[in-house]
Backbone as numpy.savetxt, mean C-alpha at the origin, in Angstrom:
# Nx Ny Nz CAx CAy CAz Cx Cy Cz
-0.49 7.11 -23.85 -1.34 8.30 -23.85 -0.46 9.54 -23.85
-0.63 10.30 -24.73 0.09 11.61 -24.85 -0.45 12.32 -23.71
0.54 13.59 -23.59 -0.25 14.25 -23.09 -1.35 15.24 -23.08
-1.35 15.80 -24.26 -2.76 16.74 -25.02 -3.87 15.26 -24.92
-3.88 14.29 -24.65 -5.20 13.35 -24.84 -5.52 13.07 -23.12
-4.18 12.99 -22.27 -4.69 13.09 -20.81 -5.57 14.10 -20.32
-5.26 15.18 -21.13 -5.93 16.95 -20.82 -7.64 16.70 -21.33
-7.64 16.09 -22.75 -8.31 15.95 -22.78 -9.25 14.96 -22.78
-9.18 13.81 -22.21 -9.49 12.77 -21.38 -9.35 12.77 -20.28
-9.36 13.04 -19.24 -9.08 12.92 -17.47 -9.98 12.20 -16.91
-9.43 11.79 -16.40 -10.26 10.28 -15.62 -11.55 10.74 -14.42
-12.61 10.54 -14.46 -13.66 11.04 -14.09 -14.06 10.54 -12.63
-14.06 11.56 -11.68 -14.09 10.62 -10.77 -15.15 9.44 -9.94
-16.19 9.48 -10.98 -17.25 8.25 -11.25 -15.93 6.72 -11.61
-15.26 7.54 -12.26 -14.18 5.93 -12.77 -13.69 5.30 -11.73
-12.42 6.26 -10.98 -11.76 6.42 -9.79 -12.79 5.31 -9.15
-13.80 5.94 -8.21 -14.83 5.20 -7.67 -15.03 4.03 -7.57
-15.75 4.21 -8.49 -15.86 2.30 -9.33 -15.28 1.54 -9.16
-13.87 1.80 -9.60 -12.92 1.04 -9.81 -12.30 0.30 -8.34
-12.34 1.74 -7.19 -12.22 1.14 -5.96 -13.00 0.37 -5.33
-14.38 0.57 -5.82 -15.16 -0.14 -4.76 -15.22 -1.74 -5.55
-14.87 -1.69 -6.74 -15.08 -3.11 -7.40 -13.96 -3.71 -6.91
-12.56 -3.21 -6.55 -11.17 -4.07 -6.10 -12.08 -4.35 -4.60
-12.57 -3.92 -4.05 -12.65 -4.81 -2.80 -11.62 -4.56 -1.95
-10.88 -5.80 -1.24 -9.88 -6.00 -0.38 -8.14 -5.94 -1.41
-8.48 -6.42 -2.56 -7.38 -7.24 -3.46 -6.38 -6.32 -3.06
-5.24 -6.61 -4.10 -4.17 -5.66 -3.92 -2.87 -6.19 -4.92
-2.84 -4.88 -6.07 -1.15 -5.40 -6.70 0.14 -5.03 -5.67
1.08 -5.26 -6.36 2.20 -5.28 -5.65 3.18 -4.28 -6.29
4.35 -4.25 -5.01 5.59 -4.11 -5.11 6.90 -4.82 -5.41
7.45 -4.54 -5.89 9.33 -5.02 -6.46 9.83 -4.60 -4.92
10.56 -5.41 -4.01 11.40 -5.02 -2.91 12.32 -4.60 -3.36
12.61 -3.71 -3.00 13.54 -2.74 -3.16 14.01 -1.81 -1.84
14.37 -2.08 -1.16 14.44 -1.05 0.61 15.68 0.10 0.14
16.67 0.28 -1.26 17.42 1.35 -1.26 16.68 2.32 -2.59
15.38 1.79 -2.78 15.21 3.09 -3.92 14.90 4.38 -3.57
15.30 4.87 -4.17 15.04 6.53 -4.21 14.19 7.05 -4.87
12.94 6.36 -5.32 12.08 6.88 -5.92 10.59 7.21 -5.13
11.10 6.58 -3.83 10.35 6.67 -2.90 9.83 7.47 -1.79
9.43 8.36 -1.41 9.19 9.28 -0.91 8.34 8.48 0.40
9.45 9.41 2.08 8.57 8.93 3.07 9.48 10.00 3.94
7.83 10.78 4.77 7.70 11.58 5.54 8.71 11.81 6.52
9.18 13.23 7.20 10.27 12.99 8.09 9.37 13.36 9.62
9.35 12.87 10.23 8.47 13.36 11.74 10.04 13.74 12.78
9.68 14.39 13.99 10.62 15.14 14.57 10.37 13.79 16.05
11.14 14.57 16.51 11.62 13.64 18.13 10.17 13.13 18.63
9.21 14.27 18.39 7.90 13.72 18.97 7.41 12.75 18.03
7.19 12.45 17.20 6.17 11.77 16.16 5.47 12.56 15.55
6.04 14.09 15.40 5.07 14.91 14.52 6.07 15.12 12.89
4.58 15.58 11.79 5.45 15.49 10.91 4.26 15.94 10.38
4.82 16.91 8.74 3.98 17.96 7.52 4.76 17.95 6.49
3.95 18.00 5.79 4.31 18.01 4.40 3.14 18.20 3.23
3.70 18.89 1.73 2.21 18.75 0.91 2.60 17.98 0.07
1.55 17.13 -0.22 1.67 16.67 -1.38 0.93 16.74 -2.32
1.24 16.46 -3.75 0.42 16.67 -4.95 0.33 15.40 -5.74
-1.06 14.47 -5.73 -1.10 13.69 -6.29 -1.40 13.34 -8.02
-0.97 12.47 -8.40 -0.44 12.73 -9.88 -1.49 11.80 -10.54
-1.93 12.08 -12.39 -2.41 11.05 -12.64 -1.67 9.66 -13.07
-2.48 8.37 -13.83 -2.23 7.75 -14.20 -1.09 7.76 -15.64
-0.16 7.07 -15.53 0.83 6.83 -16.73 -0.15 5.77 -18.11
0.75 6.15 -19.10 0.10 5.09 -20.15 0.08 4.17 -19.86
-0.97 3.34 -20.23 -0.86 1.62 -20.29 -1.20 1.54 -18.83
-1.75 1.84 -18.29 -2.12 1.90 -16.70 -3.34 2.68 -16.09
-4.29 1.68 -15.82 -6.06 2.32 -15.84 -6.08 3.11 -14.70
-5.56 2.90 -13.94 -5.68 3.86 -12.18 -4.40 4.47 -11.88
-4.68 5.90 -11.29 -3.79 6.18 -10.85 -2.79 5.99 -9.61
-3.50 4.82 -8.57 -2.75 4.41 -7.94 -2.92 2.83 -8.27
-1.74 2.21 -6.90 -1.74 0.51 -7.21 -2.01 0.19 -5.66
-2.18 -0.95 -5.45 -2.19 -1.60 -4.02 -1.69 -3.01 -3.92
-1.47 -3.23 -2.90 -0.65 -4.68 -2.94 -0.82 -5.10 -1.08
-0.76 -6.39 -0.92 -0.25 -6.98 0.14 1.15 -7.43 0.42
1.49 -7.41 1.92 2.63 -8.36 1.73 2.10 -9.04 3.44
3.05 -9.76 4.15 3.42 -10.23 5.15 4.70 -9.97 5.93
4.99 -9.51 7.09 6.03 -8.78 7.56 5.87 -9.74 9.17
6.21 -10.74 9.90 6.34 -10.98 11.05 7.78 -12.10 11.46
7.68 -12.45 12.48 9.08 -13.00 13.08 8.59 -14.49 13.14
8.74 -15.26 12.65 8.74 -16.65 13.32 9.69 -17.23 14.84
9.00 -18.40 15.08 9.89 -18.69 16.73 10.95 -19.11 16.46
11.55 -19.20 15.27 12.95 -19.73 14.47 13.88 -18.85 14.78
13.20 -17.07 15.29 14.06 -16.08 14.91 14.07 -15.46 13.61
13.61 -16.07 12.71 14.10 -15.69 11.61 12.83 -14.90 11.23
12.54 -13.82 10.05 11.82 -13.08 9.60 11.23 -13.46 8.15
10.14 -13.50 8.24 9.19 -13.78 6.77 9.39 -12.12 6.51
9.10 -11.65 5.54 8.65 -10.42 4.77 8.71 -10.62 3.43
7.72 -10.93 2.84 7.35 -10.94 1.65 6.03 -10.24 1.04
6.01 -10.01 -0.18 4.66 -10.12 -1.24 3.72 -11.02 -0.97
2.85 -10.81 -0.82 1.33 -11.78 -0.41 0.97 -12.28 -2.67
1.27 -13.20 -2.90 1.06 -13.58 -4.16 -1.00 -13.32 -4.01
-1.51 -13.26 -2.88 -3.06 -12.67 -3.48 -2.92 -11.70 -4.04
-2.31 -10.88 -4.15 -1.97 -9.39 -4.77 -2.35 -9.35 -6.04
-1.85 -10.55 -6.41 -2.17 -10.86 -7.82 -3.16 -12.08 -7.79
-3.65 -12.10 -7.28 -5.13 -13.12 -7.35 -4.52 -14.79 -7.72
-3.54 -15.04 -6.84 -3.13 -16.26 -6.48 -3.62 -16.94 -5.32
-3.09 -18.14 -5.01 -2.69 -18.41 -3.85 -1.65 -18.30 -2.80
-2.04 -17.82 -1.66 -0.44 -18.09 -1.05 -0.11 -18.12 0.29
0.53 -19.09 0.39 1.08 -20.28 1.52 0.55 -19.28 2.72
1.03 -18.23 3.45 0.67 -17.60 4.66 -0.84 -17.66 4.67
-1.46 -16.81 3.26 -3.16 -16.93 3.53 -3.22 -18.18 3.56
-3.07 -19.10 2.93 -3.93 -20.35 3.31 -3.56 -20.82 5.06
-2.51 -20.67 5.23 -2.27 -20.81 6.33 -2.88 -20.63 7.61
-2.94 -19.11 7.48 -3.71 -18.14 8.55 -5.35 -18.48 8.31
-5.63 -18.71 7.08 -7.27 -19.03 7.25 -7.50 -20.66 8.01
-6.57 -21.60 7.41 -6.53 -22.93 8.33 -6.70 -22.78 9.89
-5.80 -22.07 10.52 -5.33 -21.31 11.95 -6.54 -20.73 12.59
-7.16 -19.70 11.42 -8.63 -19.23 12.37 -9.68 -20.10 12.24
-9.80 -20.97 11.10 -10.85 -21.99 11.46 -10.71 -23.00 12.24
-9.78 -23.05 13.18 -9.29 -24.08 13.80 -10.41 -24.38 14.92
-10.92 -23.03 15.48 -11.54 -22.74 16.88 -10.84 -22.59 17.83
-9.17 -22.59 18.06 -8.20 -22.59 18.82 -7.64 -20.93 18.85
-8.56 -20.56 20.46 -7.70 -18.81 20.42 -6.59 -18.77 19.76
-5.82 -19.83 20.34 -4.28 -19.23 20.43 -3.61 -19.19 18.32
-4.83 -20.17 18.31 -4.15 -20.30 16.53 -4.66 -18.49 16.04
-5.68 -18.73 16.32 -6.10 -17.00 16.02 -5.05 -15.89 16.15
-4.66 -16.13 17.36 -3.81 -15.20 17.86 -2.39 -15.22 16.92
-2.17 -16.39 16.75 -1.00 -16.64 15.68 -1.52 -15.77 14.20
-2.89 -16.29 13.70 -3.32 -15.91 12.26 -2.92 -14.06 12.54
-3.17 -13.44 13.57 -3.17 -12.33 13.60 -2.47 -11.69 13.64
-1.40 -11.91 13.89 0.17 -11.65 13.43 0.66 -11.75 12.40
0.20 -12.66 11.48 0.67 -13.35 10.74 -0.06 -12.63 9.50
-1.02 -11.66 9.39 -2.27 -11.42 8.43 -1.51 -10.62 7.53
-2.17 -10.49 6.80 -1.69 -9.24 5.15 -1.45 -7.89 5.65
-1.00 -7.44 5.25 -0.45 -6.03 5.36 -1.45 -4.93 3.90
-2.01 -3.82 3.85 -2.56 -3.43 2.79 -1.79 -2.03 2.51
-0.93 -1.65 1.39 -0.47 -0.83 0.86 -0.56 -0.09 -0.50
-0.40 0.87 -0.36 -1.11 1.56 -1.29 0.30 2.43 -2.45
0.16 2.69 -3.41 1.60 3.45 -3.97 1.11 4.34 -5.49
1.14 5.77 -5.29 0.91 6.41 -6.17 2.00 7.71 -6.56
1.97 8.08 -7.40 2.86 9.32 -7.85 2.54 10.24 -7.30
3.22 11.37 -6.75 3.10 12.42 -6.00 4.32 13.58 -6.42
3.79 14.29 -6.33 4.90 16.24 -6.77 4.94 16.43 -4.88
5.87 16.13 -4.68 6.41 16.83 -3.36 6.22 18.40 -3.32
5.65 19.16 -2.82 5.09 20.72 -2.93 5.96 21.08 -1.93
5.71 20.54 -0.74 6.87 20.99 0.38 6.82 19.76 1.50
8.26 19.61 1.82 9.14 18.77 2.17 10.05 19.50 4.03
9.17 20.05 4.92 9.98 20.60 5.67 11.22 19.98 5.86
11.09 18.84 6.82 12.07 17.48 6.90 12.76 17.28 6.13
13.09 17.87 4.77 13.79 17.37 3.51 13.55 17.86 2.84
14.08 19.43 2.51 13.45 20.13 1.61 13.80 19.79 -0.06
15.14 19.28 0.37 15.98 18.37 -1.30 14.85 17.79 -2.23
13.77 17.36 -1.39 12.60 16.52 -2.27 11.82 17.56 -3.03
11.74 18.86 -2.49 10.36 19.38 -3.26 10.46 19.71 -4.74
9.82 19.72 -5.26 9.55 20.08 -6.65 9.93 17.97 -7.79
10.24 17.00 -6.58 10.29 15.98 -7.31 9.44 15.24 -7.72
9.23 14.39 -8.73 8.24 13.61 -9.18 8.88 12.44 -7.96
7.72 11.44 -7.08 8.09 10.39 -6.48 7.51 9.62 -5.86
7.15 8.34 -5.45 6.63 6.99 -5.57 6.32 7.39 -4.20
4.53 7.37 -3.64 4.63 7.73 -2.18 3.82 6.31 -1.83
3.93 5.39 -0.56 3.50 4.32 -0.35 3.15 4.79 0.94
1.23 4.41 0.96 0.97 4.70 2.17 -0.36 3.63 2.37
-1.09 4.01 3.60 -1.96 2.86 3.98 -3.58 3.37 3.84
-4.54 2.52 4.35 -5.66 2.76 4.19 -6.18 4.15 4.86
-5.86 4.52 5.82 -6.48 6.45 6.37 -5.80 6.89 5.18
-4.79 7.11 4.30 -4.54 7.97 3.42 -5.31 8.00 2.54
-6.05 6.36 2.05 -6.93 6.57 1.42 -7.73 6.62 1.29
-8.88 6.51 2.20 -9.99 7.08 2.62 -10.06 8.64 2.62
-8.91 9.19 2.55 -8.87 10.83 2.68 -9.20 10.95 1.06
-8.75 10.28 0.04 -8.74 10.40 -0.78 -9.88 9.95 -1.76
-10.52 8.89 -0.99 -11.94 8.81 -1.16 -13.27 9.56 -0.93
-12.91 9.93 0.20 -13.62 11.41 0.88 -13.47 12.72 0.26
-12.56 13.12 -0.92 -12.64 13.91 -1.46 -13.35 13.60 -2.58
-13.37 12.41 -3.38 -14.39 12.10 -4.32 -15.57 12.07 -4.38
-15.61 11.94 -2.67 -17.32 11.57 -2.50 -17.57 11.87 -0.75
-17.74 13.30 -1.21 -18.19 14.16 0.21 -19.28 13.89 0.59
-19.11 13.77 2.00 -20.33 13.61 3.03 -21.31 14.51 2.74
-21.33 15.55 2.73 -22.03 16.66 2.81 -22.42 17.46 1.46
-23.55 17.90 1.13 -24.24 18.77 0.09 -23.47 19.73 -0.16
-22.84 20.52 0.64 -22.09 21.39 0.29 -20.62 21.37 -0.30
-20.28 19.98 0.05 -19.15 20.27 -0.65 -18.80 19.40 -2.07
-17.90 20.14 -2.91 -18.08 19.70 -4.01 -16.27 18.58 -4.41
-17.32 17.27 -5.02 -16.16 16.45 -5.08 -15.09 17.14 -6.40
-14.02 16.66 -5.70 -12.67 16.76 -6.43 -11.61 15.30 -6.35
-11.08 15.12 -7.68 -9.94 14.03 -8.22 -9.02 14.95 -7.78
-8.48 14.31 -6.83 -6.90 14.37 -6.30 -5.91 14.43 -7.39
-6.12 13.40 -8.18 -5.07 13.07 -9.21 -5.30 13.73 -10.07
-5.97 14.89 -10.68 -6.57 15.33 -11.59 -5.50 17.04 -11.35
-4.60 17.24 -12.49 -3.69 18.36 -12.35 -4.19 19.58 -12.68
-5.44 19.38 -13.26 -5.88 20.98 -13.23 -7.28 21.14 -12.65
-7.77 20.28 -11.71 -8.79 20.65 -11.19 -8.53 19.59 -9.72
-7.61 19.45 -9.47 -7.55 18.64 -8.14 -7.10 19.69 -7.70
-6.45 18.61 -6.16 -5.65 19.89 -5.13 -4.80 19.04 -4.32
-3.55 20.34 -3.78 -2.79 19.51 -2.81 -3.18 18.65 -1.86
-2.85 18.13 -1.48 -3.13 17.41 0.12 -1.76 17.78 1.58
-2.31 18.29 2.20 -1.59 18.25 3.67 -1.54 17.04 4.55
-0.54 16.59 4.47 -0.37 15.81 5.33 0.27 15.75 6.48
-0.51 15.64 7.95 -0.27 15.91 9.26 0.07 14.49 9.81
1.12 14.23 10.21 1.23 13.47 10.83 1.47 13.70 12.70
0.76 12.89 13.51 0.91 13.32 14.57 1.01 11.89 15.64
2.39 11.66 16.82 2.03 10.61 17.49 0.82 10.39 18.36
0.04 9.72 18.24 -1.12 9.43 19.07 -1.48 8.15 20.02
-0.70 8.18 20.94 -0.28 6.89 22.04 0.89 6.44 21.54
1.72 6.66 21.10 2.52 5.66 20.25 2.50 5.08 19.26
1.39 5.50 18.53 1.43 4.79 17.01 0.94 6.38 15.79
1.30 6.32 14.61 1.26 7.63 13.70 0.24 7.64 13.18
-0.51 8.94 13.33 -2.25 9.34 13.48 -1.93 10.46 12.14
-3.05 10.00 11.30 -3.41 10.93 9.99 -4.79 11.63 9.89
-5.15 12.00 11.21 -6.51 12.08 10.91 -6.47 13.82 10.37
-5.82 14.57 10.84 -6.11 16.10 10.54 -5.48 16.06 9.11
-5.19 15.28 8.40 -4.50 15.78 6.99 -5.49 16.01 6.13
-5.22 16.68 5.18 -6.47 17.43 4.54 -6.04 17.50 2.88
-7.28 18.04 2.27 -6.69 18.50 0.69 -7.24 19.60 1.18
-6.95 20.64 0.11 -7.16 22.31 -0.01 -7.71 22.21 -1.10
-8.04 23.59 -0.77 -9.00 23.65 -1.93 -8.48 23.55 -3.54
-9.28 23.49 -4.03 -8.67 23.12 -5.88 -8.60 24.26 -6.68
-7.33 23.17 -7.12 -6.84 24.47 -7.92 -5.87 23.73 -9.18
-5.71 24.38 -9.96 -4.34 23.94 -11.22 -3.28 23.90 -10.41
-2.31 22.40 -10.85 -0.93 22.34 -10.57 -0.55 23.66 -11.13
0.32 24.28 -11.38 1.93 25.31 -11.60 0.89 25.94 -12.48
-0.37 26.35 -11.74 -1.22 27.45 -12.55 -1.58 27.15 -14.03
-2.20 25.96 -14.02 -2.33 25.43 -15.28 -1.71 25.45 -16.37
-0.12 26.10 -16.44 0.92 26.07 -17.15 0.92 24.58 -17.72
0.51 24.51 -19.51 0.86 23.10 -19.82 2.21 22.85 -20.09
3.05 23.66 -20.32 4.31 23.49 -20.38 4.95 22.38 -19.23
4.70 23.27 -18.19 5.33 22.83 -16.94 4.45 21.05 -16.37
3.24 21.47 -16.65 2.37 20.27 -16.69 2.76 19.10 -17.70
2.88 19.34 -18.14 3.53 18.18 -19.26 4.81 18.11 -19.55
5.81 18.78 -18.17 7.12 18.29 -17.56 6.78 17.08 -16.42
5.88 17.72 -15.64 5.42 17.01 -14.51 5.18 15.11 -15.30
4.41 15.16 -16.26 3.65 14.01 -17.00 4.48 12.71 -17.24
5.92 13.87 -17.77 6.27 13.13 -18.27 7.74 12.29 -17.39
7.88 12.69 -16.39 8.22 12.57 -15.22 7.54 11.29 -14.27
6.71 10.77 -14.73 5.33 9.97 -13.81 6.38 8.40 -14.01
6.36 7.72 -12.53 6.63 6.65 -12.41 5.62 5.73 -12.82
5.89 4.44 -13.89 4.96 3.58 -14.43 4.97 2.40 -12.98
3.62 2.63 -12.72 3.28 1.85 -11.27 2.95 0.00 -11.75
2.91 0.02 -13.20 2.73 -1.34 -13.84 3.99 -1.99 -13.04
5.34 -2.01 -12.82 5.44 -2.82 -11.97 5.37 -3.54 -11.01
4.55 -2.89 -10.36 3.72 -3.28 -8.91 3.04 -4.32 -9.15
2.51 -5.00 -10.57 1.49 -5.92 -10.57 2.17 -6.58 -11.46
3.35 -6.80 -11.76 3.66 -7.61 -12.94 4.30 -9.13 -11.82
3.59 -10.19 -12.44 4.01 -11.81 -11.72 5.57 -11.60 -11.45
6.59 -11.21 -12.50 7.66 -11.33 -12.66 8.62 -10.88 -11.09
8.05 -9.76 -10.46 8.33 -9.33 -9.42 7.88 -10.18 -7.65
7.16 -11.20 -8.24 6.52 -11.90 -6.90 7.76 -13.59 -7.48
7.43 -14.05 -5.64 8.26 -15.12 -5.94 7.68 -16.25 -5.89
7.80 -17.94 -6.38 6.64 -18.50 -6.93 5.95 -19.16 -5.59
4.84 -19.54 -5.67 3.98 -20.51 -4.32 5.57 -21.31 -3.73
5.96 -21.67 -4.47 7.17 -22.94 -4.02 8.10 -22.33 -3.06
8.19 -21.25 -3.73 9.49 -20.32 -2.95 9.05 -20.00 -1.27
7.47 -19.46 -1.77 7.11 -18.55 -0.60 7.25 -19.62 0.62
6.58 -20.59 0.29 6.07 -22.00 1.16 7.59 -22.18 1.81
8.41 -22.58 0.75 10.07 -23.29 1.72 10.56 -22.27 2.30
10.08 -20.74 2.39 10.47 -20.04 3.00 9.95 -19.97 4.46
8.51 -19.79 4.59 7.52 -19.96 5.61 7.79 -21.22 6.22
8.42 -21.85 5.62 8.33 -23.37 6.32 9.82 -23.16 7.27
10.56 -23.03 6.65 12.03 -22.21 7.51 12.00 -21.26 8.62
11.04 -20.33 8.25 10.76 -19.08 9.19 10.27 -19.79 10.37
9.20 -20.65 10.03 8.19 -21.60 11.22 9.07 -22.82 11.85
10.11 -23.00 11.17 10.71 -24.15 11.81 10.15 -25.42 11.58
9.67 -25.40 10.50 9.00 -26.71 9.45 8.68 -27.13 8.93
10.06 -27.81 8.73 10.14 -28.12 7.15 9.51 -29.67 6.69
9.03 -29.12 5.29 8.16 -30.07 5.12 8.58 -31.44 4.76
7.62 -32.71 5.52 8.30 -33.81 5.30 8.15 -34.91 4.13
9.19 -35.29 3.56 8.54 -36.20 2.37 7.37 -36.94 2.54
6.79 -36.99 1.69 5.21 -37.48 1.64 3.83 -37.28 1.92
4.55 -36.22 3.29 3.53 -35.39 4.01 2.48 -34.65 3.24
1.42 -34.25 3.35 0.51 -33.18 2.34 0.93 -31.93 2.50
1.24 -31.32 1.49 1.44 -29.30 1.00 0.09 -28.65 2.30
0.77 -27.42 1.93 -0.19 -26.77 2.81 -1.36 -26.31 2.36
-1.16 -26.61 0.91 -2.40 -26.02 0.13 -3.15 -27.58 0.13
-2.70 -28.74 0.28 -3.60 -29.73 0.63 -4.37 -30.27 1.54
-3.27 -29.33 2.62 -3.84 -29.56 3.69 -5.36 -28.59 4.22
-5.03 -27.43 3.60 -6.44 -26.26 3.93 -7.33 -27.26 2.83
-7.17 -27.94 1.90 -8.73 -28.09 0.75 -8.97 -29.59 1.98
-7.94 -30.12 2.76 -8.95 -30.92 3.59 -9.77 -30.63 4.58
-9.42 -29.10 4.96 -10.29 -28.83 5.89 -11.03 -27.66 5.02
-11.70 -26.69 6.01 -13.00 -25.62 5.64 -12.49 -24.95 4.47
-13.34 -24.69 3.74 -12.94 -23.70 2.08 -11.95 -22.67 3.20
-11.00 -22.63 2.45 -10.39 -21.12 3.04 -10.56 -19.92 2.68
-10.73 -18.80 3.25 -11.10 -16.92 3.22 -10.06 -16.43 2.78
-8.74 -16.62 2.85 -7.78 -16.16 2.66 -7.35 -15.08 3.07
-8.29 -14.28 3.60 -8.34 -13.03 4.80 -8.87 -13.22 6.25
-8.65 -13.02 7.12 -8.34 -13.06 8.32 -9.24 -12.10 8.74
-10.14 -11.85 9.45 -10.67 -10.26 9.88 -10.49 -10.46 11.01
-9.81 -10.14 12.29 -9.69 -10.04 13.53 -10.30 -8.92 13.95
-10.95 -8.93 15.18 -11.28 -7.99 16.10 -10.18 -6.45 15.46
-11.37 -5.59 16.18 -9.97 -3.96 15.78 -9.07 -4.41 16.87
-8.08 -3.57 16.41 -7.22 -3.71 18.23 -6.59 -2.47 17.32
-5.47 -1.87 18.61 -4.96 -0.36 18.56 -3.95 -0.59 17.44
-3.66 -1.19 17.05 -2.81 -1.61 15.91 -3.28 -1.21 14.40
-4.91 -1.66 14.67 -5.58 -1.36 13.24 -5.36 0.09 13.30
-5.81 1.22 14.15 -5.99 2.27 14.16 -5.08 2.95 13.26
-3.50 2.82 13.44 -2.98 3.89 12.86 -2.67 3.17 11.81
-1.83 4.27 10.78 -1.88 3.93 9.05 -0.73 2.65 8.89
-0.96 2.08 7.82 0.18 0.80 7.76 1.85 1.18 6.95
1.53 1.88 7.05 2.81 2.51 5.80 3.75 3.42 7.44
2.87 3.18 8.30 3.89 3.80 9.78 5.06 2.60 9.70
5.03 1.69 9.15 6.21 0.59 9.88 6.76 0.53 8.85
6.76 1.65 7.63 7.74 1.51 6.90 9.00 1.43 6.88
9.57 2.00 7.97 11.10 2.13 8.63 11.57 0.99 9.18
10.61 0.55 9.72 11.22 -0.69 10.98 11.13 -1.83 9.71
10.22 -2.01 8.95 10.31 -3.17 8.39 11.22 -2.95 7.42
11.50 -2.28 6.88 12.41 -2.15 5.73 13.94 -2.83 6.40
14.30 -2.56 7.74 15.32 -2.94 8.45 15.40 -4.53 8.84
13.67 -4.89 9.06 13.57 -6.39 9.24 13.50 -7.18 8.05
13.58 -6.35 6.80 13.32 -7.28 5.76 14.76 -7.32 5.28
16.04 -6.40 5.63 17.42 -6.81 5.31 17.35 -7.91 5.93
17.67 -8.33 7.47 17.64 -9.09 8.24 17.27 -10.65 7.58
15.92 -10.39 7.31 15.29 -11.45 6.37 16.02 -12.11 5.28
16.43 -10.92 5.08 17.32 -11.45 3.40 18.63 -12.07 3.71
19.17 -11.89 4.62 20.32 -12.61 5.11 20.19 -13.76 5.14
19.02 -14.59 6.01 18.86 -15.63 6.46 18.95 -16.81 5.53
């Protein structure tokens, strides 16, 4: 898609919509990568506070939405050792942890629950963003860059499509001449990172509807198609002898797979819904730091 046909095509936010409420839970993916720089993540101060604007971008060619989503799995087994991987549901597979964790909660056994719940999907989100301002890092502003965040971010972003209230009028985030920045407040709230005051402003043209400059921005846009391409996930086989290592068991000749073992018991959900607990509350893209550190770790092993 050129860009004189994005201008005049822009994605409507009836599409946007749709499109979310038809994905459901699902989710594409990410390429691990813990040293790219294309990635953009917030700087908060000694307290857990942290600001910044951002400007969300549209969709690249060959790519129907302007953002992507994906699962993975991030916990410690009693081995010591660390799982962190891609959840292959991402891509509407199977895979070894979900089947796992759904075996675990149909068990009727708290404690398996308690295991599934640790053990559950992670939901992440990754779209293009114009860094507007960067206090924490001012080096970033004016960059095109890959922002990965969790479900409160996007609900903010849903809530601008589709306002509560009569009075106010919906706006596409991603939309460069009739969207608007977004503020993002980050604030500690008990100990875990609270997004609730972040906001969009009111709408307006990116760089004053300058197409020049707009169709610098365009052409600048990270293609998020890798996030969903198979090539980047690793196969059922892999994930399994990995999980089986992490768990401390390994599978024995003759024994049944784990995917044989869930079709002998209850159809499996492959999602987990546990009770809220204070964990759900804050955004998932908060443990971006710590896990990125547990998933070197991981990779060692």
């Amino acid at each position: 898609m050129s860009f004189e046909n994005l201008k005049r095509n822009r994605d409507q936010i009836s599409k946007l919509v749709q499109a979310a409420e038809a994905a459901g839970g699902s989710a594409p993916a990410e390429k691990k990568n813990y040293g790219d720089d294309r990635i953009w993540k917030p700087t908060v101060d000694k307290a857990g506070n942290g600001y910044a604007v951002l400007r969300f971008l549209p969709a690249t060619e060959g790519v129907e939405l302007p953002w992507v989503r994906y699962w993975d799995h991030g916990f410690k087994g009693p081995t010591g050792q660390w799982y962190i991987e891609n959840s292959l549901t991402s891509i509407g597979q199977a895979d070894p942890v979900g089947e796992l964790n759904s075996r675990l909660w149909n068990s009727g056994i708290e404690a398996d629950k308690e295991t599934a719940r640790r053990q559950k999907r992670r939901l992440h989100y990754v779209a293009n963003v114009l860094i507007v301002s960067d206090p924490g890092n001012p080096s970033n502003e004016g960059k095109i860059m890959l922002y990965k965040f969790g479900k409160k971010i996007f609900e903010k972003i849903m809530d601008a499509m589709q306002p509560a209230f009569a009075d106010e009028k919906p706006v596409n985030p991603f939309d460069m001449w009739e969207g608007a920045d977004f503020k993002l407040k980050i604030r500690n709230v008990e100990g875990y990172r609270n997004y609730d005051k972040s906001e969009f402003t009111t709408a307006s043209a990116l760089h004053d509807g300058d197409d020049s400059k707009l169709e610098g921005v365009y052409t600048q846009l990270h293609n998020l198609g890798e996030f969903t391409d198979p090539k980047n996930y690793k196969s059922y086989d892999e994930l399994k002898s990995k999980l089986m290592r992490v768990l401390g068991e390994e599978a024995s000749v003759g024994a049944p797979t784990m995917k044989e073992e869930v079709q002998m018991n209850e159809p499996a959900t492959y999602e987990v819904v546990p009770p809220i607990t204070k964990e759900q509350v804050a955004d998932t893209s908060e443990d971006d730091d710590t896990m990125s550190y547990f998933a070197k770790l991981a990779n060692e092993d």
